[in-house]
C-alpha positions in Angstrom: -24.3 166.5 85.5 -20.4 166.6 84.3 -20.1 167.5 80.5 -18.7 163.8 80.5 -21.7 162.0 81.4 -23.7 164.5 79.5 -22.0 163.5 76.3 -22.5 160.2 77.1 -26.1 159.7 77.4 -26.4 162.3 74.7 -24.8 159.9 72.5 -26.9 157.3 73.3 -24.4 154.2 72.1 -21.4 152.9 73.4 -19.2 150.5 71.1 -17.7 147.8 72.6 -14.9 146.2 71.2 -13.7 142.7 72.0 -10.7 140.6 71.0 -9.7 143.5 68.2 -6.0 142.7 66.3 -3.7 145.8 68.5 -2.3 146.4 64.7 -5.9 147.6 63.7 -7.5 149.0 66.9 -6.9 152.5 66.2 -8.0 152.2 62.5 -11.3 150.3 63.6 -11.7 153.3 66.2 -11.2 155.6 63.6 -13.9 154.1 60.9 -16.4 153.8 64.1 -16.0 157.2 64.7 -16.5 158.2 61.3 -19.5 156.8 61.3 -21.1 158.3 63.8 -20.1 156.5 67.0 -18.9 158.7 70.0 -18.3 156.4 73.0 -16.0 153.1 72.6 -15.1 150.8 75.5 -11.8 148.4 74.7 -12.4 145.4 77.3 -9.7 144.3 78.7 -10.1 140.9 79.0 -6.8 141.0 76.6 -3.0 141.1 76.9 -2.3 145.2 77.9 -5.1 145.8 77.5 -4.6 149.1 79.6 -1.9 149.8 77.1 -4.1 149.9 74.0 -6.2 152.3 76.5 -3.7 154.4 76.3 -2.7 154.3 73.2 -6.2 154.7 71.4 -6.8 157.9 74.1 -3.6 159.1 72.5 -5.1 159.3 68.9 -8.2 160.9 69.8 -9.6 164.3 71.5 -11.7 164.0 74.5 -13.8 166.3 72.0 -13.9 163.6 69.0 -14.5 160.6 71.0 -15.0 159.6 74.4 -12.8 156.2 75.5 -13.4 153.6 78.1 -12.8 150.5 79.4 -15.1 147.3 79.9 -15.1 143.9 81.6 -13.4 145.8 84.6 -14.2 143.1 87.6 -12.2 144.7 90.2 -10.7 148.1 91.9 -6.7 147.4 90.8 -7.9 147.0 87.0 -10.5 150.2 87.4 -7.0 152.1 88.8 -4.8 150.6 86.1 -7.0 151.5 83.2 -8.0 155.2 84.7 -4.5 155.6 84.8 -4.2 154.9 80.9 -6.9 157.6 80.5 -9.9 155.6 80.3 -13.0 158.1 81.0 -15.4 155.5 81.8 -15.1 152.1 83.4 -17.9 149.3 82.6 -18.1 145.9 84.6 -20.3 142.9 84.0 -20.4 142.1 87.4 -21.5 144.9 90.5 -18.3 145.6 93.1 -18.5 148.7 95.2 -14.7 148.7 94.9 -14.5 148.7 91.8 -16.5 151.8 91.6 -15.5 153.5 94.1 -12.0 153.1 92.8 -13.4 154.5 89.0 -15.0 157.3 90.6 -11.9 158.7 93.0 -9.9 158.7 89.1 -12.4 160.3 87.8 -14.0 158.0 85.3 -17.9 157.6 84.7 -18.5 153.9 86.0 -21.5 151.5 84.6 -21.4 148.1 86.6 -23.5 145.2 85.7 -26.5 144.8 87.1 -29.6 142.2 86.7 -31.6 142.6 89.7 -33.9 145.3 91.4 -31.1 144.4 94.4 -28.2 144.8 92.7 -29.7 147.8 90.9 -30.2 149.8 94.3 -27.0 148.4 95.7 -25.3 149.7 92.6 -27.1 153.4 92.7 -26.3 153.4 96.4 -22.6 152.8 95.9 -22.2 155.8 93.4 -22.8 154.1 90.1 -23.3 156.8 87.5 -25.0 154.3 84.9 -26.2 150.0 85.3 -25.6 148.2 82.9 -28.3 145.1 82.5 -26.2 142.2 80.9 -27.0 139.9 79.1 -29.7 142.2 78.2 -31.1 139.4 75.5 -31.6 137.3 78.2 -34.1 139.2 79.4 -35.5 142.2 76.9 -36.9 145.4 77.2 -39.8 144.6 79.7 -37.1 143.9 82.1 -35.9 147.7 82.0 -39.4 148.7 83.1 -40.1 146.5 85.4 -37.0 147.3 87.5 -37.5 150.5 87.1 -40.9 150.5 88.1 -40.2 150.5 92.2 -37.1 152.0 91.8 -37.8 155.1 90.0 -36.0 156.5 87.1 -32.5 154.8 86.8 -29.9 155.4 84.3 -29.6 152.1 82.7 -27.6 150.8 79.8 -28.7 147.4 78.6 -26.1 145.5 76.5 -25.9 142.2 74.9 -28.3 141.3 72.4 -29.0 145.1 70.8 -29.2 145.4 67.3 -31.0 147.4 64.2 -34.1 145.3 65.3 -35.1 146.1 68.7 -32.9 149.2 69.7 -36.4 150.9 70.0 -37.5 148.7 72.4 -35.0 149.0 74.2 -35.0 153.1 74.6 -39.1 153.1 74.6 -38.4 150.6 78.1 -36.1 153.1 79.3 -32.9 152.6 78.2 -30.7 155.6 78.8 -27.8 154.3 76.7 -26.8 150.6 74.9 -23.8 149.3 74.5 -23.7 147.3 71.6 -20.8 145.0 69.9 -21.5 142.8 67.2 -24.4 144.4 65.8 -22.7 147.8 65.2 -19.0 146.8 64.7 -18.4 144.4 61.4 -15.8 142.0 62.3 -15.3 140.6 59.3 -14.6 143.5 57.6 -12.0 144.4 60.3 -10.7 141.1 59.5 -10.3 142.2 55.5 -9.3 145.2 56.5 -12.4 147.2 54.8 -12.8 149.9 56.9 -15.2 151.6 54.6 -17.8 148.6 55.7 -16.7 149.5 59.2 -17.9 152.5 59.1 -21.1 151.8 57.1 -22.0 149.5 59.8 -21.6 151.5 62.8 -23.6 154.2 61.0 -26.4 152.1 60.0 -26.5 151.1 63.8 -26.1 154.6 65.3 -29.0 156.1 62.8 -31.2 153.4 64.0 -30.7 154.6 67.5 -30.7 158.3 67.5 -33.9 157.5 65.7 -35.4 155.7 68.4 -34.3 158.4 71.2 -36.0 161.0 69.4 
């Protein structure tokens, strides 16, 4: 296991950010991070997007936080935001391109998977974590059951997680959850409190490293 991925799953949540004002990003990173958080993917479903990549990796030590990239659908955005620095790459949809492309740069890659097909077909084509989205549309049992014939998958169910059933979640056999709204307080972004920021995201992270213990 790479020291990357080890930190990864040791931190057990990833933050993911969506639709954040470029002015604040690296000030919302920062409060996240103060509050315990450890992994944040920027989705780039945003105008350079691969530049705010870049310019959050440029803030922060690989030691202090770990930065990725999410809602990556294809290979040419997987290179573009590698190439920014990105050290993981997260897609809601499964594309062996994609992570074959995230893998040659380097980067941890987490595609999305529902199915026990697309689960196997997305361990097969060198996917280091799944990621079950929407995981509210299905819950925890839906963890188990998939990985009841095919053994012990890394999986990282987001969508849906919160304070509430976190536990579930990691008592199904979650490895690690992403999590947006739940553990990132966009209102207070929006006032510019990044003290409630940071409350937030530590509130959620407690919750979790409770549950993997």
């Amino acid at each position: 296991m790479t020291s990357t991925r080890k930190r990864f799953i040791e931190s057990g949540v990833v933050a993911v950010l969506r639709d954040i004002d470029p002015e604040v990003m690296v000030d919302t990173v920062a409060a996240l991070q103060a509050g315990g958080v450890e992994a944040i993917e920027i989705t780039v479903d945003v105008r350079n997007a691969s530049d705010l990549v870049s310019r959050v990796v440029g803030e922060f030590t690989e030691d202090d936080l770990l930065v990725g990239a999410g809602s990556v659908l294809d290979a040419p955005t997987a290179r573009s935001v590698t190439e920014a620095g990105a050290e993981f790459v997260v897609g809601p949809t499964l594309d062996p391109d994609m992570i074959e492309t995230a893998k040659r740069h380097g980067a941890l890659v987490a595609p999305g998977v529902m199915t026990p097909t697309e689960a196997l077909r997305a361990a097969e084509a060198g996917a280091d974590l799944l990621k079950i989205f929407p995981a509210s549309t299905v819950g925890p049992g839906h963890l188990s059951a998939i990985q009841g014939p095919l053994g012990d998958l890394p999986l990282m169910p987001t969508g849906g997680i919160d304070t509430d059933n976190v536990e579930a979640f990691f008592d199904a056999g979650a490895t690690v959850v992403g999590a947006g709204s739940a553990l990132i307080n966009y209102d207070a972004i929006d006032r510019r409190d990044f003290d409630a920021v940071e409350a937030q995201a530590e509130r959620f992270v407690v919750a979790a490293q409770d549950a993997m213990d």
